[in-house]
C-alpha positions in Angstrom: -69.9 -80.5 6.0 -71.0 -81.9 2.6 -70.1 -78.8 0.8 -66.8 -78.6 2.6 -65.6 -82.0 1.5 -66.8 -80.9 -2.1 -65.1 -78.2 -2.2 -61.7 -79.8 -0.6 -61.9 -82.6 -3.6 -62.5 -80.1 -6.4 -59.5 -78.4 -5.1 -57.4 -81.4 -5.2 -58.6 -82.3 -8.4 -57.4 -78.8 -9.4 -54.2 -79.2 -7.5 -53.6 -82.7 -9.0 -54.4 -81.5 -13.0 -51.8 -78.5 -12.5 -49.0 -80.5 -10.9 -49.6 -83.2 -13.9 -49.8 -80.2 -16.8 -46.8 -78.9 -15.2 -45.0 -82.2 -15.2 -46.3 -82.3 -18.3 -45.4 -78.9 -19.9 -41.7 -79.4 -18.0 -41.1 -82.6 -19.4 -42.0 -81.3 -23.4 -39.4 -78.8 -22.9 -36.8 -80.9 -22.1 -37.6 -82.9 -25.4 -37.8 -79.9 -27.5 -34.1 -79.2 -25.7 -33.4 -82.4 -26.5 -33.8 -81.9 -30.0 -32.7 -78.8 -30.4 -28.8 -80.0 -29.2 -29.2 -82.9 -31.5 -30.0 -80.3 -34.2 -27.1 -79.1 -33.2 -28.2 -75.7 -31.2 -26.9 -76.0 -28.0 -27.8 -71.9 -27.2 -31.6 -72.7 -27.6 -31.4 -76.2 -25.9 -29.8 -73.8 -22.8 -32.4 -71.4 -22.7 -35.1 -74.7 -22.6 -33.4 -76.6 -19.8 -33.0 -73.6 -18.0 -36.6 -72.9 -17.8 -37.0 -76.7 -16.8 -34.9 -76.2 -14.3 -36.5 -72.9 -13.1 -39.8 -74.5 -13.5 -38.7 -78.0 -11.7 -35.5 -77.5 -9.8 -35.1 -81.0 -9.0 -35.2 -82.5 -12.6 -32.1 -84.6 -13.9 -31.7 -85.1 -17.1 -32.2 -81.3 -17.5 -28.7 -81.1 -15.3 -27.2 -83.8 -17.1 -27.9 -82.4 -20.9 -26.5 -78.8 -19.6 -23.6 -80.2 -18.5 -22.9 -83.1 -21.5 -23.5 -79.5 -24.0 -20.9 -77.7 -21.8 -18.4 -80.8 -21.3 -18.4 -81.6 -25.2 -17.5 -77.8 -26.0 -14.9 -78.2 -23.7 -16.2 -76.0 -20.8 -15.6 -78.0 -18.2 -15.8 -75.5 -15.5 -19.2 -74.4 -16.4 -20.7 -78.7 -16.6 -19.6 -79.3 -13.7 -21.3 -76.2 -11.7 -24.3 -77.3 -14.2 -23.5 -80.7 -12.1 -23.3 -79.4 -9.1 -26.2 -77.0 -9.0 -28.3 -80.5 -10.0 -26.8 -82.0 -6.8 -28.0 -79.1 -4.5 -31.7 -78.9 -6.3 -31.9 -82.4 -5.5 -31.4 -83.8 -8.6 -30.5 -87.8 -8.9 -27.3 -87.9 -6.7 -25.8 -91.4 -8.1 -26.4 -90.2 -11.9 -24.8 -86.5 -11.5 -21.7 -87.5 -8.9 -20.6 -90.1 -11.8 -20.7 -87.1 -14.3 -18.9 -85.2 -12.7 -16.2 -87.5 -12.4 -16.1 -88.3 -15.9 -15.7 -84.6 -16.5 -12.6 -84.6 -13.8 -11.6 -87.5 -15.7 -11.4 -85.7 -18.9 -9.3 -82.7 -17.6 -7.0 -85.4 -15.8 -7.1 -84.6 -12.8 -7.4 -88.2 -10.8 -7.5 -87.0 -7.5 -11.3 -85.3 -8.0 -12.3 -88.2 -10.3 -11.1 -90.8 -7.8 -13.1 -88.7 -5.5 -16.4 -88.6 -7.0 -16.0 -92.5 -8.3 -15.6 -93.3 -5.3 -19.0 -91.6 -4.3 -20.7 -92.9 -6.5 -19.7 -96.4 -5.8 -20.4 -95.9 -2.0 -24.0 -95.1 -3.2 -23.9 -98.3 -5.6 -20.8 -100.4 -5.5 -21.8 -102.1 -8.7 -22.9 -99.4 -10.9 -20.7 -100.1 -14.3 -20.0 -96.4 -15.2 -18.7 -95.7 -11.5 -16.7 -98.8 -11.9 -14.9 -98.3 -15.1 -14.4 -94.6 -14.3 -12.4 -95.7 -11.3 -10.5 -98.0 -13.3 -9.1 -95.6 -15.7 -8.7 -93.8 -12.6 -6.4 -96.7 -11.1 -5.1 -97.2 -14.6 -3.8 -93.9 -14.9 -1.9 -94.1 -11.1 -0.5 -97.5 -12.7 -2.4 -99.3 -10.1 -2.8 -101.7 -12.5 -4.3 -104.8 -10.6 -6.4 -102.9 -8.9 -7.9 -101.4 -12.2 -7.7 -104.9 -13.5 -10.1 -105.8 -10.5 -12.5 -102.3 -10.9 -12.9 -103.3 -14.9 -14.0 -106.9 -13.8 -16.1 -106.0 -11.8 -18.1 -104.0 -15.0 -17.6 -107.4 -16.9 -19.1 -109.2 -14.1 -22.0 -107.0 -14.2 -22.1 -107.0 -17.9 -20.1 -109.6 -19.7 -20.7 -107.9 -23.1 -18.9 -104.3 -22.1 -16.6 -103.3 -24.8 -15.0 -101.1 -22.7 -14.6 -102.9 -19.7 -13.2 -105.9 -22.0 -10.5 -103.7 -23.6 -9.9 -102.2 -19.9 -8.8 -105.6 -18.3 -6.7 -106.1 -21.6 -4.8 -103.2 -21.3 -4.1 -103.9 -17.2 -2.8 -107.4 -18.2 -0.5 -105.9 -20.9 0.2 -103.4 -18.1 0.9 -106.4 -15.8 2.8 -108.1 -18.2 0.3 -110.5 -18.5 0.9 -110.7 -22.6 -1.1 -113.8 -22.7 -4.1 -112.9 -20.9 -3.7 -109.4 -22.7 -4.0 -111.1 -26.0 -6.9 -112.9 -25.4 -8.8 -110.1 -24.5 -8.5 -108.1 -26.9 -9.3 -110.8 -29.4 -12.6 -110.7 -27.3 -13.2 -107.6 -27.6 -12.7 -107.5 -31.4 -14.8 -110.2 -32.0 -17.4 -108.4 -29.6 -17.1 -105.2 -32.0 -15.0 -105.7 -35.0 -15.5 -102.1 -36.3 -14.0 -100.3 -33.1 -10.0 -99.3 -33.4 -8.6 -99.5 -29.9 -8.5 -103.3 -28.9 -7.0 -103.8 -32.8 -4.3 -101.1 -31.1 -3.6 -103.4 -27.9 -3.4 -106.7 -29.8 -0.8 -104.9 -32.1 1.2 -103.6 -29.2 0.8 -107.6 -27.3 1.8 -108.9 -30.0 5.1 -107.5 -30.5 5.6 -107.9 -27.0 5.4 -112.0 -26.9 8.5 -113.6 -28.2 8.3 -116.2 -31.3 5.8 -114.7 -33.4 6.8 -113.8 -37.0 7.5 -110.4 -37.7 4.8 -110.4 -40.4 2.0 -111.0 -37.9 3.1 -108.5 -35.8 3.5 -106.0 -38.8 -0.1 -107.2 -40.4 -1.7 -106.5 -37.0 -0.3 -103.1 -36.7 -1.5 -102.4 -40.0 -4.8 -103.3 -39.6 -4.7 -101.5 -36.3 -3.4 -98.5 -38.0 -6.1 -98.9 -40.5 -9.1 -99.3 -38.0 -7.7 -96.5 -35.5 -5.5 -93.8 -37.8 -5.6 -91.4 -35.0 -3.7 -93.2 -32.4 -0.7 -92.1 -31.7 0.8 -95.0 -29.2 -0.1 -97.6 -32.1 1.3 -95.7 -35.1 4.5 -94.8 -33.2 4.8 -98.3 -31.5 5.0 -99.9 -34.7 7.6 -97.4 -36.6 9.6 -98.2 -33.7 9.2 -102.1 -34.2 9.8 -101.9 -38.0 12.9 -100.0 -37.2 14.7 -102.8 -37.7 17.1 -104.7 -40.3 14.5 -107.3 -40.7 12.3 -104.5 -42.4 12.8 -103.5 -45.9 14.2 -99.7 -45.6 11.7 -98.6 -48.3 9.0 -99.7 -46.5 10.2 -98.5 -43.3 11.0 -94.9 -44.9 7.1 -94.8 -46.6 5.4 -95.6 -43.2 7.6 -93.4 -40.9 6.4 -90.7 -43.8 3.1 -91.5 -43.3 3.4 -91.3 -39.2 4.9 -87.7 -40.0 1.7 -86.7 -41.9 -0.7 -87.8 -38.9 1.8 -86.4 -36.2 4.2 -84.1 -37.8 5.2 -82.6 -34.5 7.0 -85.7 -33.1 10.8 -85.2 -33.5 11.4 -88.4 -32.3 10.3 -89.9 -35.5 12.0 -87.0 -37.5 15.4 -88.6 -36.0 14.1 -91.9 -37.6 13.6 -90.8 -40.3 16.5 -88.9 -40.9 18.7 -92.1 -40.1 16.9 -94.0 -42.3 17.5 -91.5 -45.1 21.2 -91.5 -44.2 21.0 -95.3 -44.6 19.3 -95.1 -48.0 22.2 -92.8 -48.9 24.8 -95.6 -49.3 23.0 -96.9 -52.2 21.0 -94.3 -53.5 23.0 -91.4 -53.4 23.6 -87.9 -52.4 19.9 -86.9 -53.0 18.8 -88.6 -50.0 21.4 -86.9 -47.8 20.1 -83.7 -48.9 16.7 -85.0 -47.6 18.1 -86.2 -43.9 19.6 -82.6 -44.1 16.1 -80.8 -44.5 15.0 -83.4 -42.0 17.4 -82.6 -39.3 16.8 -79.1 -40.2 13.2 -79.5 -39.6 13.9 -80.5 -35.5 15.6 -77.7 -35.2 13.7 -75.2 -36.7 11.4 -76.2 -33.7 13.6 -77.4 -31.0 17.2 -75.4 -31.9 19.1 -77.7 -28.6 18.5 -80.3 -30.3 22.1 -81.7 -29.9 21.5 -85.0 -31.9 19.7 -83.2 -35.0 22.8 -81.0 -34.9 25.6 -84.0 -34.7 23.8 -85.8 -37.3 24.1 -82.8 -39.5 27.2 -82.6 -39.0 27.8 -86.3 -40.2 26.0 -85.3 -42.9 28.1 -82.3 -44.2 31.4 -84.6 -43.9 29.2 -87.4 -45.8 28.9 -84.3 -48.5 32.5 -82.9 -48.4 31.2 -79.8 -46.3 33.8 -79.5 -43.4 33.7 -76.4 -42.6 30.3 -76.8 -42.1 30.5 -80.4 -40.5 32.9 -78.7 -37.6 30.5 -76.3 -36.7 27.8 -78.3 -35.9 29.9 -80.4 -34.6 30.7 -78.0 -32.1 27.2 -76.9 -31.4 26.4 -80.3 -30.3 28.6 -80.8 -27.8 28.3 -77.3 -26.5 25.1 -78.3 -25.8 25.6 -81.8 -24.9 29.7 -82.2 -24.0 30.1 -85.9 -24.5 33.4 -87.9 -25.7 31.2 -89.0 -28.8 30.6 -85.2 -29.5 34.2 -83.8 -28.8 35.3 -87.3 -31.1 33.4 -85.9 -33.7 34.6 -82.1 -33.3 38.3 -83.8 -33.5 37.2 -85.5 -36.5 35.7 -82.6 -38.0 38.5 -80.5 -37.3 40.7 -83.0 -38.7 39.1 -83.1 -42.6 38.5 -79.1 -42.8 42.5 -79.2 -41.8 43.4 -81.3 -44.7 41.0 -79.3 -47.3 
């Protein structure tokens, strides 16, 4: 009996010193994985977690680095089955289910990101990713009070997240809620003055709340344009506002050029600046109606129905003593867009290549 009880605690012994240099052995493979995507290898840090996960099916973070690799090269489809398998091996369900909902989230489809928020949240109702995941969620349906409420939650749980901050800002702007808005923001600036978006949303509160000089609004779109280059809304938010007789038309002409260089696909701001070179016209001369010409030429080189590229062309070409010219754009635009402005300008155009 002795003997047998021997025995059975050497074997356990064993049992326990090859469960822990498993453990063991798994867990160094994950950190050489670990290093070898932060080196930038994400094929060898693959082959690594897929031994982990071979070797211990239910292990998380193996699931969780497989599918950030996958998600950050854009193949969605392949983190979230990465995700997924995790879930089945019995991986950490709370962890995982709020992944893949962020991955949803990226790809924009709410309805599977509301879905697995809204799992997660059942499991913990205050976990701060599930919360502000579900926000952008709401956000994005323009449930805006109840993202407000989502995003509060986060700041309730932690009163220092940036995001969450610049979250409730942006539902108050949302809301309408300018004031609020604007005092967010300037929390969440002051929180981290380095990062561009809440710089963006206290630009675009700003020149939403009436009886602030137009030089505050035009320094705080600057500096947001200097501390987040990148973002479209900002950059074409504040073109628009400058687009205005208060503005100097050089300065308007240099920063709608410098919009153009970021985002050179946006028409809309091609029409800008096309008007504005027509405007500079009256006192500079012809050469800047030859460069609203190349402009408008430049929409529709892209978009040829462009029936506002071709009436303003057509403006142009009367502006230059070009009638023949003038009348057939002129007719082009309102073949495409038969308004009594159009046909007034066909008559027009008709009128001056009759006199020539």
């Amino acid at each position: 009996m002795k003997n047998q009880m021997k025995i059975f605690a050497i074997l356990m012994a064993v049992t326990a010193w090859m469960m822990t240099g498993c453990e063991r052995n798994v867990d160094e493979l994950y950190r050489q994985a670990l290093v070898e995507a932060e080196l930038g290898s994400p094929i060898r840090a693959m082959e690594l977690l897929n031994r982990v996960q071979q070797e211990n099916p239910g292990y998380t973070e193996a699931y969780l680095l497989a599918g950030k690799l996958f998600s950050e090269n854009g193949n969605y489809e392949a983190a979230i089955d990465q995700y997924k398998r995790g879930l089945l091996a019995g991986a950490d369900t709370l962890d995982i289910t709020i992944e893949i909902g962020q991955v949803y989230l990226k790809q924009n489809d709410h309805a599977e990101a509301y879905r697995y928020f809204d799992q997660a949240l059942s499991i913990e109702p205050d976990q701060e990713e599930a919360l502000i995941g579900m926000a952008k969620v709401l956000y994005h349906q323009k449930l805006y009070a109840q993202a407000q409420s989502h995003y509060q939650k986060a700041l309730t749980k932690s009163p220092r997240n940036y995001t969450a901050m610049v979250g409730v800002a942006y539902a108050y702007l949302a809301q309408k809620n300018v004031g609020g808005a604007r005092e967010m923001f300037q929390k969440a600036i002051d929180l981290n003055p380095i990062a561009g978006d809440a710089y963006v949303g206290k630009a675009l509160a700003l020149a939403q709340t009436e009886d602030i000089p137009l030089d505050m609004v035009q320094q705080a779109f600057e500096q947001a344009r200097e501390m987040d280059a990148k973002n479209q809304e900002a950059a074409k938010t504040f073109i628009e506002f400058i687009n205005k007789p208060a503005f100097e038309l050089n300065y308007r002409i240099e920063q709608t050029k410098s919009y153009l260089k970021d985002f050179p696909e946006d028409n809309d701001a091609r029409q800008i600046l096309g008007e504005l070179y027509i405007q500079n016209s009256r006192s500079g001369g012809t050469i800047w109606l030859d460069a609203a010409e190349q402009t408008y030429k430049s929409i529709l080189s892209t978009n040829p129905e462009n029936h506002l590229a071709h009436a303003r062309l057509a403006a142009i070409y009367l502006l230059k003593d070009k009638p023949q010219l003038a009348l057939l754009r002129a007719k082009m635009a309102f073949e495409i867009d038969p308004t009594a402005e159009y046909a007034a300008l066909v008559s027009r155009a008709e009128a001056v290549a009759q006199e020539k």
